[in-house]
Backbone bond lengths (Angstrom), bond angles and torsions (degrees), N, CA, C in turn:
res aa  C-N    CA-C-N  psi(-1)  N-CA   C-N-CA  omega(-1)  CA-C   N-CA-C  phi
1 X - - - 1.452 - - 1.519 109.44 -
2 X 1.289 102.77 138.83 1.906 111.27 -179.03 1.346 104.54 -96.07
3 X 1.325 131.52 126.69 1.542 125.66 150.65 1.352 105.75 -120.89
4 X 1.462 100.19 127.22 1.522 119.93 152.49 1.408 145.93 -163.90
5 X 0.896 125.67 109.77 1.635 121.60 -148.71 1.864 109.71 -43.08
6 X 1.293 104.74 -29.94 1.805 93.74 177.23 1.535 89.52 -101.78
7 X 1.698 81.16 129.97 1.671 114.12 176.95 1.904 103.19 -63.49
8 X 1.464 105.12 -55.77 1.004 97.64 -179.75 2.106 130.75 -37.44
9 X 0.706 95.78 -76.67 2.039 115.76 151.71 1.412 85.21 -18.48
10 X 1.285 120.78 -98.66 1.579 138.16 -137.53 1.640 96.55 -46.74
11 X 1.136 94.36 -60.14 2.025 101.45 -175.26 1.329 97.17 -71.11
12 X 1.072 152.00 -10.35 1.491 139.65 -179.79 1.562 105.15 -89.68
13 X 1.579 115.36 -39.60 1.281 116.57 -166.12 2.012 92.30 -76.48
14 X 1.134 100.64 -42.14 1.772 119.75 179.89 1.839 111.56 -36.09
15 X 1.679 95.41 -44.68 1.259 99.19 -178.87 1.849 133.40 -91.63
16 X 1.304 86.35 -11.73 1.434 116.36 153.21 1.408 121.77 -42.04
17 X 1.255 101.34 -65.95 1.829 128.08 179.18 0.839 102.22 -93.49
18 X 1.134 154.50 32.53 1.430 161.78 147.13 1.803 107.67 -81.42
19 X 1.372 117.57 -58.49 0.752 143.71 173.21 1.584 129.72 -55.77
20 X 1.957 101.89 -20.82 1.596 124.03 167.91 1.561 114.74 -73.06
21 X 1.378 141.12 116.25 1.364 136.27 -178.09 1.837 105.37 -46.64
22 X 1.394 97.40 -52.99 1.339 104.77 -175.28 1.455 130.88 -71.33
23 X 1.517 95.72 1.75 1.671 86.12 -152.72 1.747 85.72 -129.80
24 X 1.512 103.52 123.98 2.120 107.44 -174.80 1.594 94.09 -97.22
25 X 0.902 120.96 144.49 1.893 119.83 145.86 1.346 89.67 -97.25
26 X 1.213 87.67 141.41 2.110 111.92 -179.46 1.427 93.21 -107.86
27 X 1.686 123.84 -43.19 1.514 113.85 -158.55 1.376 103.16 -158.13
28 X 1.243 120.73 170.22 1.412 139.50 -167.02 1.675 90.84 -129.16
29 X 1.306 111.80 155.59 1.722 122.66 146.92 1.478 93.07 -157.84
30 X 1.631 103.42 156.84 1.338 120.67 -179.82 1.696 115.54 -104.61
31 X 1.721 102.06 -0.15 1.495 103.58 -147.55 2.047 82.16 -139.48
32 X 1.656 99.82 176.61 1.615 97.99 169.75 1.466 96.31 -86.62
33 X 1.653 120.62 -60.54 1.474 123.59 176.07 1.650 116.35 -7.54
34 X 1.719 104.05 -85.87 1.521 132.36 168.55 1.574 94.54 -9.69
35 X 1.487 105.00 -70.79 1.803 129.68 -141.29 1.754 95.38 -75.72
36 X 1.145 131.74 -52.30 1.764 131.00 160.01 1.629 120.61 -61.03
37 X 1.191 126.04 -16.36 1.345 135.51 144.97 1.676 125.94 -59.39
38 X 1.477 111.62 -73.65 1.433 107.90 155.29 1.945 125.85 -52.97
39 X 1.232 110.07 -29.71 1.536 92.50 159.17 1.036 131.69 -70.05
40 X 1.263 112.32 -31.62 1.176 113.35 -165.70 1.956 102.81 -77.93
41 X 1.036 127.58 -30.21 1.464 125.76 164.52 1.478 118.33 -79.18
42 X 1.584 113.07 -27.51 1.811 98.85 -177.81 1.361 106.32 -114.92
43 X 1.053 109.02 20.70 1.729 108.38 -178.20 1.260 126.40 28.60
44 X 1.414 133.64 57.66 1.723 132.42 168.82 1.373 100.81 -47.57
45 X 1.551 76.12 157.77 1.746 87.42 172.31 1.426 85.46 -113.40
46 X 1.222 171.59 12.02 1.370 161.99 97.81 1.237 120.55 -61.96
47 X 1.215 114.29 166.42 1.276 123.18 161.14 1.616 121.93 -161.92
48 X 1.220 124.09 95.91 1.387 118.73 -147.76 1.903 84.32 -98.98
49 X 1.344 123.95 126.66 1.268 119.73 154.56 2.089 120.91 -142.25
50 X 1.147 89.59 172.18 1.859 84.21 -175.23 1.330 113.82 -91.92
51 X 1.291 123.02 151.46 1.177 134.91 -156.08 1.365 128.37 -64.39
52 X 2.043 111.69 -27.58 0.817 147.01 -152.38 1.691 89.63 -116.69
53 X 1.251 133.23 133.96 1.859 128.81 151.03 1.375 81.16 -156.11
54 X 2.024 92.22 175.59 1.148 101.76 -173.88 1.695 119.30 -97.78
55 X 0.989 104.75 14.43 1.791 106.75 165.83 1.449 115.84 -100.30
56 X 1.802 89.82 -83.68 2.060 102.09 -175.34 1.526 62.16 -115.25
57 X 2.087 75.48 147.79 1.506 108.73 176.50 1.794 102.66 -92.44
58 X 1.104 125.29 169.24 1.296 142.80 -127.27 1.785 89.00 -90.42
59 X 1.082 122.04 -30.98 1.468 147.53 160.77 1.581 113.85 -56.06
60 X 1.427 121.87 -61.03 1.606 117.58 177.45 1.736 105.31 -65.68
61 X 1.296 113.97 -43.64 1.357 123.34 -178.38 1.352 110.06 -58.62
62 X 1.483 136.45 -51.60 1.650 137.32 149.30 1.563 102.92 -41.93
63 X 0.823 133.62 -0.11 1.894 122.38 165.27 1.416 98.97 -104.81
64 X 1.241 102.10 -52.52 1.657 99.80 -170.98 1.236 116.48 -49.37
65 X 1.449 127.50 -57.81 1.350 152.05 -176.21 1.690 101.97 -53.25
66 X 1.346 131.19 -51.55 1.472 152.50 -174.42 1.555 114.69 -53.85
67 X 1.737 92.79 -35.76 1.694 109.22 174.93 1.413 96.32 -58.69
68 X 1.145 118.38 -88.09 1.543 140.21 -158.01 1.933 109.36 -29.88
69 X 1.489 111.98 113.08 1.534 112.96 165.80 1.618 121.34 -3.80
70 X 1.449 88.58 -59.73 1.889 92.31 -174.86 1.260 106.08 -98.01
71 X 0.922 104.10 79.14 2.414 99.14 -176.20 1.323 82.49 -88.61
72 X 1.745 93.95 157.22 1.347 102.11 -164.73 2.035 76.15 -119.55
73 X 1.535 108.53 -176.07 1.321 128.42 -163.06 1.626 86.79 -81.29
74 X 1.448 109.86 147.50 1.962 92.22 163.56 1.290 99.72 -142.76
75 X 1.112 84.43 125.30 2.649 90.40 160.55 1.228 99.72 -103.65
76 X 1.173 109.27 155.92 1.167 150.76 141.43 1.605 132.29 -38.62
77 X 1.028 162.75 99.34 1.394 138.48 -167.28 1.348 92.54 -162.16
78 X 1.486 107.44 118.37 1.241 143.70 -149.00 1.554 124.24 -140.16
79 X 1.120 121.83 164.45 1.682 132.60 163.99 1.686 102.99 -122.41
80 X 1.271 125.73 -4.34 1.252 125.67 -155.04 1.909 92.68 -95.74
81 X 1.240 144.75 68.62 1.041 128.73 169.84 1.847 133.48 -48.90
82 X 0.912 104.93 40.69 1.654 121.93 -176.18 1.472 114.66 -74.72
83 X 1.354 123.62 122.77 1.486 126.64 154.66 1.586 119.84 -40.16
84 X 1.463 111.27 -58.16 0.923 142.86 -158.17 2.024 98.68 -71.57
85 X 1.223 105.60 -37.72 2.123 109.11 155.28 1.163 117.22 -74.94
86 X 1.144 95.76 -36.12 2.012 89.97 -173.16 1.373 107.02 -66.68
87 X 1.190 102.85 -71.95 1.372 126.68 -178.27 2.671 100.33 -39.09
88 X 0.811 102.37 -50.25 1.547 118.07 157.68 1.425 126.35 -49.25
89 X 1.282 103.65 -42.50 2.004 126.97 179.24 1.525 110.53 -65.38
90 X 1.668 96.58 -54.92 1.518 122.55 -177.96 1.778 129.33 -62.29
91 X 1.662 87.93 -25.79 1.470 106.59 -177.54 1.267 112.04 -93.73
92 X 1.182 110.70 -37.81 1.502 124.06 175.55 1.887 105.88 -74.67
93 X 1.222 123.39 0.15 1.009 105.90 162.82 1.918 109.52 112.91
94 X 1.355 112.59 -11.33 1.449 120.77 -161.59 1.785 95.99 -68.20
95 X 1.280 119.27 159.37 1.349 119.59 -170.70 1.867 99.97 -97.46
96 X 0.856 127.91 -44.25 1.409 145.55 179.23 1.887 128.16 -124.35
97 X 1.478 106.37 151.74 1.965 98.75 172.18 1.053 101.26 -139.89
98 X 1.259 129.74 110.46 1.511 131.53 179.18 1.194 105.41 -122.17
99 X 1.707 117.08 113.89 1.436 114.29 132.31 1.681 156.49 23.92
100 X 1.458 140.54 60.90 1.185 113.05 -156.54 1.497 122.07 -67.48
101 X 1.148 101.43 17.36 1.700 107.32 179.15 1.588 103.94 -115.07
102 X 1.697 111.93 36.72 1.563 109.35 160.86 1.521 99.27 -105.62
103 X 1.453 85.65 149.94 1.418 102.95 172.25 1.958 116.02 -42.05
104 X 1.540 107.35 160.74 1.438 102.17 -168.74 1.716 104.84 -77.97
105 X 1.485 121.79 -57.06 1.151 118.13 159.59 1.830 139.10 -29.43
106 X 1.584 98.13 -37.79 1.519 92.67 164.43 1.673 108.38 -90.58
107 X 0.983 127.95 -22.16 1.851 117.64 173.06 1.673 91.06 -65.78
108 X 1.063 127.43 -41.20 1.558 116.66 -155.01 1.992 101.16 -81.81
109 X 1.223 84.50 -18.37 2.321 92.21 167.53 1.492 107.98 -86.59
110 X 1.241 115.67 -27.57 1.242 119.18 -174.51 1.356 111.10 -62.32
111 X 1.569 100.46 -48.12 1.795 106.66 -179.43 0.950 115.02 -51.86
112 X 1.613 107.16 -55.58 1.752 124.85 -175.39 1.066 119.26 -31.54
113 X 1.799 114.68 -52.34 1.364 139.00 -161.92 1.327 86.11 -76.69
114 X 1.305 142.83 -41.55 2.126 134.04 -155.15 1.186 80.83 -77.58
115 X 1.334 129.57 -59.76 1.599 124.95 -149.03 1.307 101.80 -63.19
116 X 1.460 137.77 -52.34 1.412 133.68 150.72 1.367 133.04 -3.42
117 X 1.184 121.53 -59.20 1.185 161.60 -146.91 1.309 125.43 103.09
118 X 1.044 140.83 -5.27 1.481 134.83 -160.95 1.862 103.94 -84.51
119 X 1.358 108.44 -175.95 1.074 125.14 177.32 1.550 115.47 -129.76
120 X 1.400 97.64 150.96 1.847 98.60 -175.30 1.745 111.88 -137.73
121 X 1.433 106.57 134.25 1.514 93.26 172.86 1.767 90.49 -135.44
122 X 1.323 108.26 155.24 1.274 108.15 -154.70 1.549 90.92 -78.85
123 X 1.371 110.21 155.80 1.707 107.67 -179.88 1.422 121.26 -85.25
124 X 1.007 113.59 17.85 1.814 112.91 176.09 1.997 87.91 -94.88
125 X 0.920 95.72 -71.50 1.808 89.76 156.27 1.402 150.46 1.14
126 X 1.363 84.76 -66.83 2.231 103.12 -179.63 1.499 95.07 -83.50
127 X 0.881 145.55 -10.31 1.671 119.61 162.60 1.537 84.02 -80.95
128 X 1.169 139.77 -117.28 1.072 131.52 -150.26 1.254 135.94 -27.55
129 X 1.495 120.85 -12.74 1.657 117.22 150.00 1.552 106.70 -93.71
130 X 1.129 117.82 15.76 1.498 109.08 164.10 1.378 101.25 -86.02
131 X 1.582 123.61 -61.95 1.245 117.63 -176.47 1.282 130.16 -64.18
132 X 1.776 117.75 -34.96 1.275 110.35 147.40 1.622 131.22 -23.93
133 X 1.539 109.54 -63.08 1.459 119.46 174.03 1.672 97.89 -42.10
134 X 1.269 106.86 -69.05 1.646 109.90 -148.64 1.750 101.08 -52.63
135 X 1.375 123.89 -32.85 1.929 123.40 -166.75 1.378 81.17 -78.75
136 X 1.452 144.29 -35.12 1.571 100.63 -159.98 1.550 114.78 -90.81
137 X 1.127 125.28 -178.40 1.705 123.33 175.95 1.401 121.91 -77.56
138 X 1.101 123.39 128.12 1.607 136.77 -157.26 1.834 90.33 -42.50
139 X 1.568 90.75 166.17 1.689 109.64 176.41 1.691 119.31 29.71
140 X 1.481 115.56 71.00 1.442 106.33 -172.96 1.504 79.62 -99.41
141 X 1.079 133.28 -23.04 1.726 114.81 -175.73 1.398 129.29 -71.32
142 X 1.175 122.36 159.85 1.539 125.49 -177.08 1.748 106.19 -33.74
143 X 1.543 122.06 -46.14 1.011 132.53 157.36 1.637 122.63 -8.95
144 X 1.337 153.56 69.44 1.686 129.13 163.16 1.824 113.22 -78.46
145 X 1.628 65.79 -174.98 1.592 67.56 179.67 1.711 139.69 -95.67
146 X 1.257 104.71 11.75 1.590 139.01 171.84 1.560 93.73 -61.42
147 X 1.719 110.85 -61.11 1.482 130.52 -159.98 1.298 96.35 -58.83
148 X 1.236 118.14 -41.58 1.820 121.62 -159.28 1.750 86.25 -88.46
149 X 1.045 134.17 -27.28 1.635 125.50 164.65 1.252 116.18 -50.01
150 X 1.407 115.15 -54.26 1.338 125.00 173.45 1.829 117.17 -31.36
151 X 1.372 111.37 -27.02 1.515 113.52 -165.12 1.271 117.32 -95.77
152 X 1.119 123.18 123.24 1.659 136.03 -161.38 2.050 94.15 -66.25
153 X 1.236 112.94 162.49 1.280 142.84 -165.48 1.397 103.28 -50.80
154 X 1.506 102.02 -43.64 1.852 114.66 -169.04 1.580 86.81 -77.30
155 X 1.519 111.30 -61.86 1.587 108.29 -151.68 2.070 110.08 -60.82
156 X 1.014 106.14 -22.84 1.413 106.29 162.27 1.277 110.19 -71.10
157 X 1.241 139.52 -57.27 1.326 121.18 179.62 1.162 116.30 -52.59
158 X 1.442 125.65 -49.18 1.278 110.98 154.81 1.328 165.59 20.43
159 X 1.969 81.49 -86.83 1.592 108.03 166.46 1.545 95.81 -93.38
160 X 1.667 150.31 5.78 1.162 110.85 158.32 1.738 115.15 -94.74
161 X 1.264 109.14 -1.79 1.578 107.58 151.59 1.328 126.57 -81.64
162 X 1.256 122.93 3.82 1.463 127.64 -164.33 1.420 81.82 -86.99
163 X 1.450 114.45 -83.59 1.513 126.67 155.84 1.375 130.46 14.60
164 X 1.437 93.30 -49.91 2.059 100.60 -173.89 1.399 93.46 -109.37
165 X 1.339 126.70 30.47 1.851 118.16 154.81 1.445 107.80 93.31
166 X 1.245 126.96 -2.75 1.030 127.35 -154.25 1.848 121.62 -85.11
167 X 0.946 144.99 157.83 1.382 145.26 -133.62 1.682 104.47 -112.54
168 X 1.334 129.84 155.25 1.435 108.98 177.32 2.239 109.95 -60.88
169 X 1.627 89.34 -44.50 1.501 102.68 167.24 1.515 118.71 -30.80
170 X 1.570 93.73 -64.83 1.655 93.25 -174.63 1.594 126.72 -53.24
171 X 1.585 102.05 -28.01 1.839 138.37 -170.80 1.544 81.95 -47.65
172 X 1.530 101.87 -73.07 1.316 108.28 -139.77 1.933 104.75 -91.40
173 X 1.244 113.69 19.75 1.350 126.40 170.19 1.725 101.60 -93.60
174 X 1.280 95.49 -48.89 1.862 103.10 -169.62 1.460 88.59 -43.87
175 X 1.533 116.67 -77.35 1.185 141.65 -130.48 1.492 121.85 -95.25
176 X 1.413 114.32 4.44 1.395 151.57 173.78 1.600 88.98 51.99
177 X 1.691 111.59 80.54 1.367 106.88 168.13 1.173 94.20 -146.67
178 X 2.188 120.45 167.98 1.091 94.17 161.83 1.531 123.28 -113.97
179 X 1.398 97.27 -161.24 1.667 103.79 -150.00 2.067 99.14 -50.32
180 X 1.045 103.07 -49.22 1.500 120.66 -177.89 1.624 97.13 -41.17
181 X 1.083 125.20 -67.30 1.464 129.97 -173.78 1.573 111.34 -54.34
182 X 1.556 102.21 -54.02 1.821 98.11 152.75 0.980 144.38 -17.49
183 X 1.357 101.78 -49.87 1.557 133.43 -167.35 2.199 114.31 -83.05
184 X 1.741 77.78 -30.40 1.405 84.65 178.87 1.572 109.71 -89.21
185 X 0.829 109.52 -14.01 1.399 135.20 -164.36 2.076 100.47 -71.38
186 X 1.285 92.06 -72.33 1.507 105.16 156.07 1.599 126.35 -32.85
187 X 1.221 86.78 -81.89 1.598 95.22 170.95 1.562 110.64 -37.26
188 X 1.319 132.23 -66.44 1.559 133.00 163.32 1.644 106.24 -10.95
189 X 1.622 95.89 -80.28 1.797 93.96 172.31 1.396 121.57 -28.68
190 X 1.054 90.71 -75.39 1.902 100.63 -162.67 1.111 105.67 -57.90
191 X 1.438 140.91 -13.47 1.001 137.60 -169.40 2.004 107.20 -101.12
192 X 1.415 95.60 -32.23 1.991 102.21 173.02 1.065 104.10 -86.76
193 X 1.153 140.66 -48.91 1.651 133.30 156.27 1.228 134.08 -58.37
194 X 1.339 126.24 5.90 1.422 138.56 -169.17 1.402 117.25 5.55
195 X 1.696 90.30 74.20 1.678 118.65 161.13 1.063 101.86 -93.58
196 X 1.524 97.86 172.46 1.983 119.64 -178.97 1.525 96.29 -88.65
197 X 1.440 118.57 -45.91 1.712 113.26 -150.39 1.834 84.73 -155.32
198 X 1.607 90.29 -173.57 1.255 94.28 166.29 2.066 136.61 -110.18
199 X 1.751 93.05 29.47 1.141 141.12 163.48 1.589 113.85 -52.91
200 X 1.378 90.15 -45.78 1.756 111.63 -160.44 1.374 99.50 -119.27
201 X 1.365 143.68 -3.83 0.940 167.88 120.92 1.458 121.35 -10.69
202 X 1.829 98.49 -73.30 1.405 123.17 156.76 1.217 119.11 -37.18
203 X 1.336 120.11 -53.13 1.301 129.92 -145.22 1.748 102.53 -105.46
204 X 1.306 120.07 -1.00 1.110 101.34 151.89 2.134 113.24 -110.07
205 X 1.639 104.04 -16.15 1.515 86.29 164.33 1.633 112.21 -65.62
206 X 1.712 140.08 -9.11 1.347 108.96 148.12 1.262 150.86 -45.74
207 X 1.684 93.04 -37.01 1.467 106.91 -155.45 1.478 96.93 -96.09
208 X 1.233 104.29 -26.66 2.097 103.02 173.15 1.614 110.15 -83.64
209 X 1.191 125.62 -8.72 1.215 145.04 167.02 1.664 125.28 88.24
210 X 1.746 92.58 19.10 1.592 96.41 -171.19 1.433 111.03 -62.77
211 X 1.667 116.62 -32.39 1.049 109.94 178.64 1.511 148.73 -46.25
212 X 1.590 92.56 -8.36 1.115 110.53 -166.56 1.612 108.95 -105.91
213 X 1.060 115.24 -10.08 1.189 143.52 178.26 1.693 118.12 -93.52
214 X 0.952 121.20 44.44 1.753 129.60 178.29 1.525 104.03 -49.93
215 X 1.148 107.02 95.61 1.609 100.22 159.58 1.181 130.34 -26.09
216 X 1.406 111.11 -48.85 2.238 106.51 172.09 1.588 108.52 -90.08
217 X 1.291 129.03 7.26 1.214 113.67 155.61 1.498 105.37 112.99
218 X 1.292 119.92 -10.16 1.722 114.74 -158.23 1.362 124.95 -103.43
219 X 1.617 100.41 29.44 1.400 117.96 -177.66 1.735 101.13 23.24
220 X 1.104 128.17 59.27 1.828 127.53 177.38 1.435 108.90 -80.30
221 X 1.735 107.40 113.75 1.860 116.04 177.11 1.620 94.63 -57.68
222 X 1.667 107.53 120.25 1.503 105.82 150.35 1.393 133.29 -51.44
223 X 1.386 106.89 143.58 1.974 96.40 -168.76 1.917 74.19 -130.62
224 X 0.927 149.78 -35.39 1.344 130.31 169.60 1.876 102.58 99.12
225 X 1.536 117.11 35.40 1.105 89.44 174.88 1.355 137.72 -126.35
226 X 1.245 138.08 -105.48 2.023 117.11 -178.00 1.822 98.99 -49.19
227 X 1.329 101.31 168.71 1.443 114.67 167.71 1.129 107.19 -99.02
């Protein structure tokens, strides 16, 4: 599903993906209202909308949508390059924030990668929520550091590869495990930290500073993408 208050955009991006074998638009909305109404009857499994509309901003609507049994995946897709959205998108639960000034081929990987499971933030971006993370003071999230005690030896390493962008694949290459155990591995996290994904995951190994801390050493900039 597309939301965006200029029609123009919406049907342009619409006709784009029109044109993808894999990829249907079921619905349009111009509004957040409209856009939690039609989900809630056609159930997307996406929902790409802009950050900015003229009711609920693109942010309350990623909560709203998140409530509902069948939440569908949501990005972001924007002109608004702001820390202060992303960083908002991410908390609220959004899977990806892309740019409308990325190329068409990487928005059209971007999807690929949400529908997957993975997560995407456009890369002009992740340096600047890297450094964001790094100026503020460790653990401002619901997250302490008791909680991050809670996590067994593996599951911290884990989350400090989760942190540096890294893939369940890559997890279980570092760490000579396999992907399945990865997977369980994850789940552990999100489940002692009571995160949604490993979106939010990320975003508190910044602020506790695991991220910075790569278990194999290769200080690697997160780019956030397929799982």
């Amino acid at each position: 599903m597309l939301v965006d208050d200029q029609e123009f955009a919406r049907r342009g991006l619409g006709l784009v993906l029109a044109d993808q074998p894999d990829i249907e638009v079921v619905a349009e909305a111009g509004n957040g209202s409209d856009a939690i109404s039609l989900a809630a009857a056609l159930r997307p499994e996406i929902v790409l909308t802009e950050a900015r509309l003229p009711d609920l901003n693109g942010i309350e609507m990623t909560r709203n949508l998140l409530r509902h049994r069948d939440r569908p995946k949501v990005v972001i897709v924007t002109s608004f390059d702001s820390e202060e959205y992303l960083l908002g998108a991410l908390q609220a639960g959004a899977c990806g924030y892309i740019l409308k000034s990325t190329k068409v081929d990487e928005l059209l990987n971007a999807i690929r990668a949400v529908a997957l499971g993975g997560a995407v933030i456009c890369p002009c971006m992740t340096q600047r929520l890297i450094n964001r993370m790094r100026s503020r003071p460790p653990l401002e999230s619901n997250v302490g550091a008791r909680m991050l005690d809670t996590l067994s030896a593996r599951e911290f390493e884990v989350l400090a590869h989760i942190s540096v962008g890294k893939t369940n694949s890559e997890i279980a290459k570092e760490m000579g495990l396999t992907t399945a155990t990865v997977k369980s591995h994850v789940s552990g996290v999100l489940a002692k930290l009571r995160l949604r994904d490993r979106v939010q995951a990320a975003l508190v190994g910044y602020e506790a500073g695991v991220a910075f801390r790569d278990p194999a050493g290769k200080g690697r900039t997160p780019t956030f993408s397929s799982v």
